[in-house]
C-alpha positions as CSV (number, residue, x, y, z in Angstrom):
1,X,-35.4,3.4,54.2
2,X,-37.6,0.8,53.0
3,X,-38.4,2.2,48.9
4,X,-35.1,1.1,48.1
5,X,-35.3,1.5,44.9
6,X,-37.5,5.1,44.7
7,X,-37.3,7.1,42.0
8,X,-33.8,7.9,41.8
9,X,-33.0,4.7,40.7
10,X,-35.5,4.1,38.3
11,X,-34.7,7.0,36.7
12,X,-30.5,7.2,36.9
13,X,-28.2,4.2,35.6
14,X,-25.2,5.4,37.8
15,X,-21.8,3.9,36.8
16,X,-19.8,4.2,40.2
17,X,-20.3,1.3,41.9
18,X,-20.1,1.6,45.9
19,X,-16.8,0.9,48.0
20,X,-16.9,-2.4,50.0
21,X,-14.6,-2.5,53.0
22,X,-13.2,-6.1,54.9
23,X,-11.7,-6.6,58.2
24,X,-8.3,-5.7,57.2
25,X,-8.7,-2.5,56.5
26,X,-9.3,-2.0,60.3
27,X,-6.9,0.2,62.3
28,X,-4.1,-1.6,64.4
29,X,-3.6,0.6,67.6
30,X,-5.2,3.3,69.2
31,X,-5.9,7.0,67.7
32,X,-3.9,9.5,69.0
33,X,-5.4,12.4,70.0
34,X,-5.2,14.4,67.1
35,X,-6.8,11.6,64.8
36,X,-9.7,10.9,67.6
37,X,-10.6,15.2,67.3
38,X,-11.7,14.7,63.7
39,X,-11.5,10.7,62.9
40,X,-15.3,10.7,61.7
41,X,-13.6,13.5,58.8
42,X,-10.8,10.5,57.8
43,X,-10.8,7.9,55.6
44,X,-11.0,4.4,55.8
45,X,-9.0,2.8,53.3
46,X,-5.6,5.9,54.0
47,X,-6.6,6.0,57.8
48,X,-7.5,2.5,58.8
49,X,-10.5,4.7,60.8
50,X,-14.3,4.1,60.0
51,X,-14.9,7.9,59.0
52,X,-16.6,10.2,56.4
53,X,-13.8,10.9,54.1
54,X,-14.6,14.6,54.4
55,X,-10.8,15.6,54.2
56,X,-10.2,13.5,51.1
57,X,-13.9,15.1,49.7
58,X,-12.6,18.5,50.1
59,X,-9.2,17.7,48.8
60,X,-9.3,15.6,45.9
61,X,-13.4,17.1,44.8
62,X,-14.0,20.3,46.1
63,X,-10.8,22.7,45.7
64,X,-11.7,25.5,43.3
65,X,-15.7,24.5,42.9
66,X,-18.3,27.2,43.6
67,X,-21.2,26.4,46.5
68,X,-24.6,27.7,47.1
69,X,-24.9,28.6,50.8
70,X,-27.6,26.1,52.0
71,X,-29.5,26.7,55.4
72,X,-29.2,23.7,57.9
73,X,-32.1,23.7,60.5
74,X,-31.0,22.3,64.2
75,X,-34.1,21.3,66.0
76,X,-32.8,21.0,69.3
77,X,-32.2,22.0,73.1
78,X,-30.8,25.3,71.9
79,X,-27.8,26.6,70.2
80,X,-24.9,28.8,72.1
81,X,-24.7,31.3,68.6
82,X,-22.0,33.6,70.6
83,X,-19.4,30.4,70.0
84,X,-16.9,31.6,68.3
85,X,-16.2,28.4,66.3
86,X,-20.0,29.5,65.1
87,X,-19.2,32.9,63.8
88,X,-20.4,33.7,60.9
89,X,-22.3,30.1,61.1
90,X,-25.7,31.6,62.6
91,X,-29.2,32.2,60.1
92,X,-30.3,35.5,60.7
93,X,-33.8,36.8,59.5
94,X,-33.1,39.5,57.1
95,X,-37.2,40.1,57.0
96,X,-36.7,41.0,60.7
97,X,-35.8,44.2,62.5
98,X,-34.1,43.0,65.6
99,X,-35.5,44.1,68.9
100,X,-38.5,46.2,68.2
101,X,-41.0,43.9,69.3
102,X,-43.2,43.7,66.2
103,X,-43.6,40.5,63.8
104,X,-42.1,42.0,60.4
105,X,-42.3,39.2,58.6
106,X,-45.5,38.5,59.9
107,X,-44.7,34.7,60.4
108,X,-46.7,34.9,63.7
109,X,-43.0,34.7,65.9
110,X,-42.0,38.3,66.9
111,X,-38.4,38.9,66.9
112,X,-37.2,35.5,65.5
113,X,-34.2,37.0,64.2
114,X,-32.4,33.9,64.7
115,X,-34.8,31.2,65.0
116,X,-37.4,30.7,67.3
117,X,-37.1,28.8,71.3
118,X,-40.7,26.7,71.2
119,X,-39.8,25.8,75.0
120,X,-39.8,29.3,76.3
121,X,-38.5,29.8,80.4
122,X,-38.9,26.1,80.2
123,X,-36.0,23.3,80.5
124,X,-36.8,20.1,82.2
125,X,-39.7,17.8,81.3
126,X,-41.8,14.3,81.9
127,X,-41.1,11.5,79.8
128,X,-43.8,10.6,77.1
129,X,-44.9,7.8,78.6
130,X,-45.5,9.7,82.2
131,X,-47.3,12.4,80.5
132,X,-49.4,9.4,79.3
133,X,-50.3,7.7,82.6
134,X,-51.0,10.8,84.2
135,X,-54.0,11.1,82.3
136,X,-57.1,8.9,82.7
137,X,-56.6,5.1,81.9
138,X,-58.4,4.7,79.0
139,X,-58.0,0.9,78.7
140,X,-56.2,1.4,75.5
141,X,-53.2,-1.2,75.3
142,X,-50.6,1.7,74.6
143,X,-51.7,2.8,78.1
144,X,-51.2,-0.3,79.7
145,X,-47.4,-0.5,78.1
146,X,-46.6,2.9,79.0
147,X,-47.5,1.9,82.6
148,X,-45.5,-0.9,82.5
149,X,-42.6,0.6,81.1
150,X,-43.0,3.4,83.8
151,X,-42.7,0.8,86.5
152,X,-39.0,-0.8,84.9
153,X,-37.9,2.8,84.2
154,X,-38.9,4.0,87.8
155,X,-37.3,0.8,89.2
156,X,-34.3,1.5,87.6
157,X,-34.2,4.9,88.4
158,X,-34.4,4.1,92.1
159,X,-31.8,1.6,92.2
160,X,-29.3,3.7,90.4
161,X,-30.0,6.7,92.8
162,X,-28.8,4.4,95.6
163,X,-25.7,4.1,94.1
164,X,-25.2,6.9,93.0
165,X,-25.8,8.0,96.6
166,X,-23.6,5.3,97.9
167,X,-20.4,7.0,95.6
168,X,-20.9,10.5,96.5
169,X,-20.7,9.7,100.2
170,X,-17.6,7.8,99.2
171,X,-15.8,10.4,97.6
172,X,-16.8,12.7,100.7
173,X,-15.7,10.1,102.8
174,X,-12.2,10.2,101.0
175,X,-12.3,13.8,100.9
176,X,-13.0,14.7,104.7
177,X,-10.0,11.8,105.5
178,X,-7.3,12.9,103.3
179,X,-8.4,16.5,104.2
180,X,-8.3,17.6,100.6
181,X,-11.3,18.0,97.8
182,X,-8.7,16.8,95.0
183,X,-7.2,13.4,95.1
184,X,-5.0,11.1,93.1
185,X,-5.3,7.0,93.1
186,X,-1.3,7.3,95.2
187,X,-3.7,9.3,97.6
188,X,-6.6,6.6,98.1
189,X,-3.8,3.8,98.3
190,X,-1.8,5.1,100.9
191,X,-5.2,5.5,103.2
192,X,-4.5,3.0,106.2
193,X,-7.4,2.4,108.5
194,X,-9.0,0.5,110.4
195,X,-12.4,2.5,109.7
196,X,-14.9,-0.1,108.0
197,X,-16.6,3.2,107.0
198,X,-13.4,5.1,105.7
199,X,-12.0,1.1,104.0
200,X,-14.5,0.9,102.1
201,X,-15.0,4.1,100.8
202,X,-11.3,3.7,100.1
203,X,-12.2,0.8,97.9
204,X,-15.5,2.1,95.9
205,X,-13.3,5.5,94.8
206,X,-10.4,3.1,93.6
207,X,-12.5,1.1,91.7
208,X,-14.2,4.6,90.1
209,X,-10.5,5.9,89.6
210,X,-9.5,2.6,87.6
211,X,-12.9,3.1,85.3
212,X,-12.9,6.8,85.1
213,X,-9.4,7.7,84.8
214,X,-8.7,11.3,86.7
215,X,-11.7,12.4,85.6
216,X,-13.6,10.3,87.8
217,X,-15.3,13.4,89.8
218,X,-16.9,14.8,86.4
219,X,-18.1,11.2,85.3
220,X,-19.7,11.1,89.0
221,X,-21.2,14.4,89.0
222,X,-22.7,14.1,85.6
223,X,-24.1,10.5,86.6
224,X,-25.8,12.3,89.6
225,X,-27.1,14.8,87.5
226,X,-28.4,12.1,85.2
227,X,-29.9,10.2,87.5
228,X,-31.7,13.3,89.8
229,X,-32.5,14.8,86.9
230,X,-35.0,11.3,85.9
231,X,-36.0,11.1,89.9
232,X,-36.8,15.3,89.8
233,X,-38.5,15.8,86.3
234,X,-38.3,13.0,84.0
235,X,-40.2,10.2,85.8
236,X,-42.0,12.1,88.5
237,X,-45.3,12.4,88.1
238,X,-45.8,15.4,90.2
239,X,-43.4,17.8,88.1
240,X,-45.2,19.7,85.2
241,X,-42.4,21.7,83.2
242,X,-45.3,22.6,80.5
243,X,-46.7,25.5,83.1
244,X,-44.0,27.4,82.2
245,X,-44.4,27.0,78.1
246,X,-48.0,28.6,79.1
247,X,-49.9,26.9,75.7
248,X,-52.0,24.1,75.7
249,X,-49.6,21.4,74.0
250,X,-53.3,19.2,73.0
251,X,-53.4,22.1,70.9
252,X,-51.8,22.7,67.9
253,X,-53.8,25.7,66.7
254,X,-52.2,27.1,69.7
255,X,-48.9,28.3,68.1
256,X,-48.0,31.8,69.9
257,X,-45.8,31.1,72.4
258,X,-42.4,30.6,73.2
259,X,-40.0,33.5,72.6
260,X,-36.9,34.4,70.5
261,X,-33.8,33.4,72.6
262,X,-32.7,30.4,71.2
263,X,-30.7,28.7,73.6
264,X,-31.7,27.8,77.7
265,X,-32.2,30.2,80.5
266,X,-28.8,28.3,81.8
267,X,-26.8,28.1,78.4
268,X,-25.4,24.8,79.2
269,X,-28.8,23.0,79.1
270,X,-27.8,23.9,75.1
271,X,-25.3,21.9,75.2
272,X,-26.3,18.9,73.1
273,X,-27.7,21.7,70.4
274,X,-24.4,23.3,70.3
275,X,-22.7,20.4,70.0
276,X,-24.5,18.8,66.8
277,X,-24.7,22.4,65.5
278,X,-20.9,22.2,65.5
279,X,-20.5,18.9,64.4
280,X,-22.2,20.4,61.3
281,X,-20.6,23.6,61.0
282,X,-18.2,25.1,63.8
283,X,-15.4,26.9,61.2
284,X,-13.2,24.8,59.2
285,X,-9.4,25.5,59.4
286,X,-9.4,28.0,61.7
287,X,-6.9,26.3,64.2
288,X,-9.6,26.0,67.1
289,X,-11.8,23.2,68.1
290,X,-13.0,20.8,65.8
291,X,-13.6,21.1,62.2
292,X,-17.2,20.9,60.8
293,X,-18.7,18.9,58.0
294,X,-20.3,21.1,55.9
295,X,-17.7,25.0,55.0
296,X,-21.0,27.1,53.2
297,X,-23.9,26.8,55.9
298,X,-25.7,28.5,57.9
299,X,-27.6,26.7,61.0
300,X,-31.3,27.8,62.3
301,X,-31.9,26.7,65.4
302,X,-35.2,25.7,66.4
303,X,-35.1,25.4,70.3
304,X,-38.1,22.3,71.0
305,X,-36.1,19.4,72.5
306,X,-36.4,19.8,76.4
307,X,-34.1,17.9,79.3
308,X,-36.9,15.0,78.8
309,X,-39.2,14.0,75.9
310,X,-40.0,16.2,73.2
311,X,-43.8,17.5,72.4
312,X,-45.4,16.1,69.2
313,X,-46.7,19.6,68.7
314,X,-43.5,21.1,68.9
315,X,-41.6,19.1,67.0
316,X,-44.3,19.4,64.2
317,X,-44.3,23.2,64.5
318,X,-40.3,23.5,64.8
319,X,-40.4,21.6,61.3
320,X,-42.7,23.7,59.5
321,X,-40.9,26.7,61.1
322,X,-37.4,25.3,59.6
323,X,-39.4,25.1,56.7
324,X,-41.1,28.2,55.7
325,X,-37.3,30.0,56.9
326,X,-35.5,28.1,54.3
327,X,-33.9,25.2,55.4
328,X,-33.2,22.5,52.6
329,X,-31.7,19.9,55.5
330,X,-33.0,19.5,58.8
331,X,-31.4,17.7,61.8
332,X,-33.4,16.2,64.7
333,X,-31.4,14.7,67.2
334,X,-34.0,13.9,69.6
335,X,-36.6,10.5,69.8
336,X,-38.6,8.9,72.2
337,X,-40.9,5.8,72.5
338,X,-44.5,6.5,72.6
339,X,-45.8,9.7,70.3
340,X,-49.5,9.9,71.4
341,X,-49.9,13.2,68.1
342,X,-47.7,11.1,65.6
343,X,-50.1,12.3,62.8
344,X,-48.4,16.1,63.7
345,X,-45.5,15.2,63.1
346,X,-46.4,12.9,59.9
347,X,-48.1,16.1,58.7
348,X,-45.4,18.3,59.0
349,X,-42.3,15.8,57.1
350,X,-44.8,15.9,54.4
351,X,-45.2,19.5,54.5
352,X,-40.9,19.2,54.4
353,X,-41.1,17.2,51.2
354,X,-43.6,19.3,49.8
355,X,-41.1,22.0,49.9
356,X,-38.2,19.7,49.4
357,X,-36.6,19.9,52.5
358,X,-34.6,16.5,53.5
359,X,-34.9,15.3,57.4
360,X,-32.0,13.6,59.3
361,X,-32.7,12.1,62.2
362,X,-31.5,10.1,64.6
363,X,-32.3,6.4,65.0
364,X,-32.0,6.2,69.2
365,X,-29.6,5.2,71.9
366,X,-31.4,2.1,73.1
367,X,-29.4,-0.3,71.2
368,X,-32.3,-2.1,70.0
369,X,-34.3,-3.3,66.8
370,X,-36.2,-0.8,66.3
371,X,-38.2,-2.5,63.3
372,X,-39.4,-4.6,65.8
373,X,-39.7,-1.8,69.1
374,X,-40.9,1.4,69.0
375,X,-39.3,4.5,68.0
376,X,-40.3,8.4,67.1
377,X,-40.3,10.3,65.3
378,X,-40.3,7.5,62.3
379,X,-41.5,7.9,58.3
380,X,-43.8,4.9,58.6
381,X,-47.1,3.8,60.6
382,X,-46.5,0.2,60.0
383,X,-42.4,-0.2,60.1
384,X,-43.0,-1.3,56.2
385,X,-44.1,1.3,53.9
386,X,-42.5,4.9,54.2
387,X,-44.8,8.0,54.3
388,X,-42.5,10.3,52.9
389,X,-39.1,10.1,50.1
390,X,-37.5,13.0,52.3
391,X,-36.4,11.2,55.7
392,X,-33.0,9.5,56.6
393,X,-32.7,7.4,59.9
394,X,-29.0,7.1,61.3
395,X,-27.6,4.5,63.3
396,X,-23.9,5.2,65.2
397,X,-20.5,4.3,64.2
398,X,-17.6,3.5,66.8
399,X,-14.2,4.8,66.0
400,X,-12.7,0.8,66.0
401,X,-13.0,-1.0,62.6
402,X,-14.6,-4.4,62.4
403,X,-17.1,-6.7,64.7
404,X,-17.5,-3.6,67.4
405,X,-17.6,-0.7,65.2
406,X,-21.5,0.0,65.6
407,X,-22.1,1.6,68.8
408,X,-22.9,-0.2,71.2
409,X,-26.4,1.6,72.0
410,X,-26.7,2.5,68.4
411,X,-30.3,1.3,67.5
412,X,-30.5,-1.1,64.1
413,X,-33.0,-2.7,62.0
414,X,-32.8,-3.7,58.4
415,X,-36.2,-1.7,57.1
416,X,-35.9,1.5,59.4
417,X,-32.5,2.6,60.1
418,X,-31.0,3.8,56.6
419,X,-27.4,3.6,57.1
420,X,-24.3,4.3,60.0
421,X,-22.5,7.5,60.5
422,X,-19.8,8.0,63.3
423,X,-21.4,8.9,66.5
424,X,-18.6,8.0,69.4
425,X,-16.7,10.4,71.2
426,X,-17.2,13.4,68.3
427,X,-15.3,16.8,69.5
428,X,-17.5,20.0,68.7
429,X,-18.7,22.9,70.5
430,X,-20.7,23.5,73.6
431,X,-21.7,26.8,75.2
432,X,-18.9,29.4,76.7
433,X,-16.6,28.7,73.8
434,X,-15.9,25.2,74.9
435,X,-15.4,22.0,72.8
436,X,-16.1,19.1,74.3
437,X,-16.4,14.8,73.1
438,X,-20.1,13.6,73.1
439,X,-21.5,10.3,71.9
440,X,-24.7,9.2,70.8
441,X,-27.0,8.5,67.4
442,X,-27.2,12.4,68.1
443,X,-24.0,13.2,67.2
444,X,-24.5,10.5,63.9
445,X,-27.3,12.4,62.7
446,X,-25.4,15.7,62.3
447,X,-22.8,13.8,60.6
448,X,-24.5,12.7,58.0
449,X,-26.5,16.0,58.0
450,X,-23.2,17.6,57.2
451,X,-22.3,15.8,54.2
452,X,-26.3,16.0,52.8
453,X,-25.4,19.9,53.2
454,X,-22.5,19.5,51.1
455,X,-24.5,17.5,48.2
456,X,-27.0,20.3,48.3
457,X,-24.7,23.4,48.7
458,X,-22.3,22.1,45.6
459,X,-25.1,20.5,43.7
460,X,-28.2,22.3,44.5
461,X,-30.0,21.0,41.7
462,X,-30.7,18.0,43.0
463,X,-33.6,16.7,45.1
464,X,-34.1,16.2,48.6
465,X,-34.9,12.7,47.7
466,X,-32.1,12.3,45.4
467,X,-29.6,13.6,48.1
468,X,-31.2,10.5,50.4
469,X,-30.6,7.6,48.1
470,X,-27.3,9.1,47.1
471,X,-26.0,9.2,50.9
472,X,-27.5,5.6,50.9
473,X,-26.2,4.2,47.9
474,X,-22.7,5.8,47.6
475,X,-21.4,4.6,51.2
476,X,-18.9,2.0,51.9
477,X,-20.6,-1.5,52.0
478,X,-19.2,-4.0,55.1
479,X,-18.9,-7.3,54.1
480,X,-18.7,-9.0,57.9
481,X,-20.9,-9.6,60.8
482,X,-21.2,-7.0,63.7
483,X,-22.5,-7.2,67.3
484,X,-25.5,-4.8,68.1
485,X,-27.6,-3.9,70.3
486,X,-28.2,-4.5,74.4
487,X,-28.0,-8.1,74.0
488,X,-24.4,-8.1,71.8
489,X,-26.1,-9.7,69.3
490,X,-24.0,-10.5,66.2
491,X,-25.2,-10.2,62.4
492,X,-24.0,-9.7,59.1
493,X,-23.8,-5.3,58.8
494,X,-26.3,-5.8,55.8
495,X,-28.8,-6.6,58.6
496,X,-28.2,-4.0,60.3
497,X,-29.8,-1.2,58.2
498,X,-31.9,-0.6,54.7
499,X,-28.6,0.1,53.0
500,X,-26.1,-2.1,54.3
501,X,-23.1,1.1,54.4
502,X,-21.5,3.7,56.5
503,X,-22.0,7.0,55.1
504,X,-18.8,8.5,52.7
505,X,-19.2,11.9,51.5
506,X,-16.3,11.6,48.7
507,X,-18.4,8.8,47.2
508,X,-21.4,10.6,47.8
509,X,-20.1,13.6,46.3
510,X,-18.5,11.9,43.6
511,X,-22.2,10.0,42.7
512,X,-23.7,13.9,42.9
513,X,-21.9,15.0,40.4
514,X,-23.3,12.5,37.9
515,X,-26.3,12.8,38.9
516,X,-26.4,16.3,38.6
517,X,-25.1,16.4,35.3
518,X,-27.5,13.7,34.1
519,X,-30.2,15.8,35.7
520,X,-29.2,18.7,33.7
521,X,-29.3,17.0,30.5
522,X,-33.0,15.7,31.4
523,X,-34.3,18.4,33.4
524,X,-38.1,16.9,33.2
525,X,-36.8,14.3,35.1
């Protein structure tokens, strides 16, 4: 992020010099359905789409070359490892003897035969900033913001429930007329009444219809659920999920508890886990589902990211535990804005460069500057000078070539965002052997976790740091001004993040080779 020119530089002259893409490369028409289930694995310049270039990688680089299996840690709600686009995708603890209730390996997590669930029975949380405010004032200013940003959120919240309200006694409106719980737009049309109750109810669900398409029941069931699920747990400050964890989170000394299930009570509060686990590596070529990034991987989940804001201490204890269990990449798909143990988590990424372990995260899905607005977890305590060489912050990439190709709540900034991967409507796995589109900065940061994977399983020589700068240094530059952010602002791309690219895993794989090779030659180096 902002040590542009670390190490790596200093100490490789590389001769490939980075793709820059323009505006007419961009795609005319819309993807069909085929390209849209694996466009972030296309290539821009022979697909006209804003991916990864994985196919061409794989086609033109890898056929024939011999990989080192490389363990990919998933720090997340959980992981469904029954899929079956997972098989054979799942770290298991060979130090452990499965079921007998003793701690073999003597790690201090009995049974973690697959990875280890920090959250326990527990699912649903508070957000940082209420867990904050429920404590004593203390006068401090970050107090004072957290209240404040409480009182928008909670404001918000309210307002949307209304609405939300108002549409589900539309739609049960519709239903109880028409006498039937399924419905088309032909339906809602043809209703002729007189009713001011039934008309407009009749005109709220055709409105839904036209934005949701015959989906519209899912999209307002999953709002609802959204919205509750802020009103029930996220933002009230009566609801403490933490009893159920039964540790003292102030404490992180405190470090036996959870269990060994690594995936929710109710499997499809793991959804977002299974989803970026697949994104990374659901099986390639095997006619089912989606395709992942990475082919010789094996994914550890580390269950610590709840419905609601993360713990510091757990997210600092699910790194070390990725750690010590031999991960060389780690994914966190998970942030939040106020981190009250930030030093934890500081503590534990340099524990991961110590061991040379790189961290991907994700940059956010508030479509704001965040070298200007907070963010966590981040590799700096001034938005300047980076802590650690091992961490890479991805923004989101839309599927549409030019001005609106960043997503559109993608968060940006020049010094702590390190470069764009595709994050819009990616097709991977979710729990009971379903595959399912998801969007978010969430589904970036696996992307770009995938092709660090890659680098490391078919190069494993190589650094975590020097896998980082590669990724940054070998994607496609854009030459044009974007629009980010919640206020559509528009800037040149170069603005946008440290390096000024989208991530391409044939270049970057293409740059690892040299590397490597000059590596070899000056191993001291």
């Amino acid at each position: 992020m902002k040590f542009i020119k670390i190490f790596v530089l200093s100490l490789f002259s590389l001769t490939m010099t980075a793709q820059t893409a323009d505006k007419s490369l961009a795609k005319k028409g819309a993807l069909t359905e085929q390209q849209l289930q694996r466009w972030s694995h296309l290539d821009l310049v022979k697909d006209s789409i804003p991916g990864m270039s994985i196919d061409k990688a794989y086609n033109e680089l890898l056929k024939g070359k011999k990989s080192t299996k490389v363990i990919v840690g998933v720090i997340d709600s959980g992981v469904d490892i029954d899929h079956a686009d997972l098989k054979g995708k799942i770290w298991t603890n060979t130090k452990e003897i499965a079921g007998n209730g003793i701690d073999d390996d003597k790690n201090g997590y009995i049974d973690d035969v697959h990875g280890w669930n920090f959250l326990g029975e527990s699912n649903n949380e508070n957000l940082e900033l209420v867990r904050m405010i429920k404590k004593a004032d203390d006068g401090s200013e970050v107090y004072k913001a957290a209240l404040a940003d409480y009182d928008k959120k909670n404001e918000k919240m309210l307002k949307e429930k209304f609405q939300v309200d108002f549409i589900v006694a539309a739609d049960k409106n519709v239903r109880e007329y028409l006498k039937k719980e399924d419905y088309t737009a032909e339906d809602v049309n043809a209703i002729n009444t007189t009713d001011k109750k039934i008309y407009q109810s009749k005109m709220v669900m055709l409105s839904m219809i036209e934005q949701a398409g015959p989906g519209f029941r899912d999209e307002i069931n999953e709002y609802k659920e959204y919205i509750y699920d802020q009103a029930n747990y996220n933002l009230n400050k009566e609801f403490d999920g933490r009893k159920l964890v039964g540790d003292n989170p102030e404490d992180l000394k405190d470090k036996k508890y959870g269990n060994n299930v690594v995936y929710s009570k109710d499997r499809k509060d793991s959804l977002h886990g299974t989803h970026v686990a697949g994104i990374i590596a659901q099986v390639r070529d095997n006619g089912i589902g989606g395709d992942g990034v990475a082919n010789n991987v094996e994914i550890l989940p580390v269950r610590a990211v709840p419905n609601g804001d993360e713990y510091d201490k757990d997210i600092a204890l699910a790194i070390r535990y990725a750690v010590d269990n031999g991960a060389k990449v780690i994914n966190g798909s998970f942030g939040k804005d106020y981190s009250p143990q930030k030093e934890w988590v500081w503590d534990a990424m340099k524990y991961a460069e110590s061991k040379d372990v790189l961290l991907v995260f994700a940059a956010g899905n508030d479509g704001k500057n965040i070298d200007v607005e907070p963010s966590f977890p981040a590799d700096t305590k001034d938005k300047k000078i980076e802590i650690t060489k091992n961490v890479i912050t991805i923004g989101a990439l839309d599927n549409q070539f030019g001005e609106n190709m960043i997503a559109d709540f993608s968060n940006y900034g020049q010094k702590n965002v390190d470069i764009f991967s595709p994050g819009v409507k990616i097709y991977a796995t979710v729990p009971d052997n379903k595959f399912k589109y998801e969007q978010g900065t969430s589904m970036a940061s696996p992307n770009a976790a995938g092709v660090a994977a890659l680098i490391r399983s078919y190069y494993p020589n190589l650094k975590a740091a020097q896998v980082k700068q590669i990724i940054m240094q070998s994607g496609t530059a854009v030459n044009f001004d974007v629009v980010v952010g919640k206020d559509a602002e528009k800037m040149p791309f170069s603005k946008t993040c440290v390096s000024g690219k989208i991530v391409n895993a044939y270049n970057a794989l293409k740059m690892a080779d040299e590397m490597s090779k000059k590596t070899q030659k000056s191993p001291k180096l």
